[in-house]
N, C-alpha and C positions, 0 to 999 in steps of 0.2 A: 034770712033774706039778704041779707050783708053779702053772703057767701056769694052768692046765687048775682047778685050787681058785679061782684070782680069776676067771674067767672064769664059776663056777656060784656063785661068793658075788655076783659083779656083775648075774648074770641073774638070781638070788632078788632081791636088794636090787630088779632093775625090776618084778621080779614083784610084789611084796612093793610096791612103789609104786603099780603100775597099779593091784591089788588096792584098795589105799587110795583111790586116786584113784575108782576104780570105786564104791565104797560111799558115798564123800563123794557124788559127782554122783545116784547113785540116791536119797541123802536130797535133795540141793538140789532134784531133778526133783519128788519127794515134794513138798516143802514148797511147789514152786511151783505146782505142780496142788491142792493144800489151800487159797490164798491165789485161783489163779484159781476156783475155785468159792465161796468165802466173797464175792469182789467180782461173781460174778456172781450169784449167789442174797440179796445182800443188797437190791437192789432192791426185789426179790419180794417179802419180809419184811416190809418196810417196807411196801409197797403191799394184804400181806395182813393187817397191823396196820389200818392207815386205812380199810380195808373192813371189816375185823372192829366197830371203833369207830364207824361208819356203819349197820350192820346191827344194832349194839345201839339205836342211836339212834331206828331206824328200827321197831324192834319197841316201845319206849316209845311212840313218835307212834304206832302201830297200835292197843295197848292204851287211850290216851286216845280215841282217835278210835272205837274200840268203844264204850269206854262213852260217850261222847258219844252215839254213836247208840242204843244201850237205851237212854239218857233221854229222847230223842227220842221212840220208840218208847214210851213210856212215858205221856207226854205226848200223844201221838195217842192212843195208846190209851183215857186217863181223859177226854180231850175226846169223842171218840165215844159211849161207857159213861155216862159223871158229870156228869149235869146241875149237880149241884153244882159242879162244874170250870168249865163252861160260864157259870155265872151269876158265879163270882168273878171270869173272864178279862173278863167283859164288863164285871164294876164297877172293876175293875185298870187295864185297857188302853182300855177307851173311855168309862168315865168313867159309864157309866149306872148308873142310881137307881130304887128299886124305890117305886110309886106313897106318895108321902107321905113320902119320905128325902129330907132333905137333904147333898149333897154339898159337902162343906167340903176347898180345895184348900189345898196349905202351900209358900208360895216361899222357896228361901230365900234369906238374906238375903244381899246384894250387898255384895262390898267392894270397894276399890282395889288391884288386883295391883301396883300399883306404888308404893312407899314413898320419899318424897322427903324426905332426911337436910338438915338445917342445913348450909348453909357455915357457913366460918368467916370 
């Protein structure tokens, strides 16, 4: 009988180990499948950060470049319309003068970009 009690305490104690062993290895597998999806989905992350930061960028340059063009727009528009527009752009940009005006030009004044220090 004696025999027969070590022999179901020695097959619990393996059972009782495998058990352990069994529950350890299902976290290790766990933790390793959490770690290979964290290194493989980090890429991504990364890659859908610097596009996200590219597309905000990219929607700023799109806003500027709207309203650039309604001012454009704009500006076509008062040149076709507004003689008045049309008579200032021509004394602005080419310089003309309405019969009996004198046009008075302003330069300005030239210096030396380059500044020469004393030796010593």
């Amino acid at each position: 009988m004696r025999s027969c009690r070590v022999s179901r305490n020695a097959q619990n104690e393996r059972v009782n180990i495998w058990q352990k062993l069994s529950g350890v290895m299902g976290i290790l597998i766990f933790v390793a499948a959490v770690l290979a999806v964290v290194v493989w989905y980090t890429p991504l992350f990364e890659q859908n950060e610097r596009m996200r930061k590219e597309s905000q960028s990219l929607q700023v340059q799109i806003r500027r470049e709207e309203q650039a063009s309604r001012q454009l727009e704009t500006n076509i528009k008062s040149l076709k319309e507004d003689p008045k527009m049309i008579e200032r752009m021509a004394r602005e940009k080419l310089g003309f003068a309405k019969t009996g005006e004198t046009v008075i030009y302003f330069q300005e004044k030239q210096t030396n970009s380059a500044v020469v220090l004393p030796t010593r």
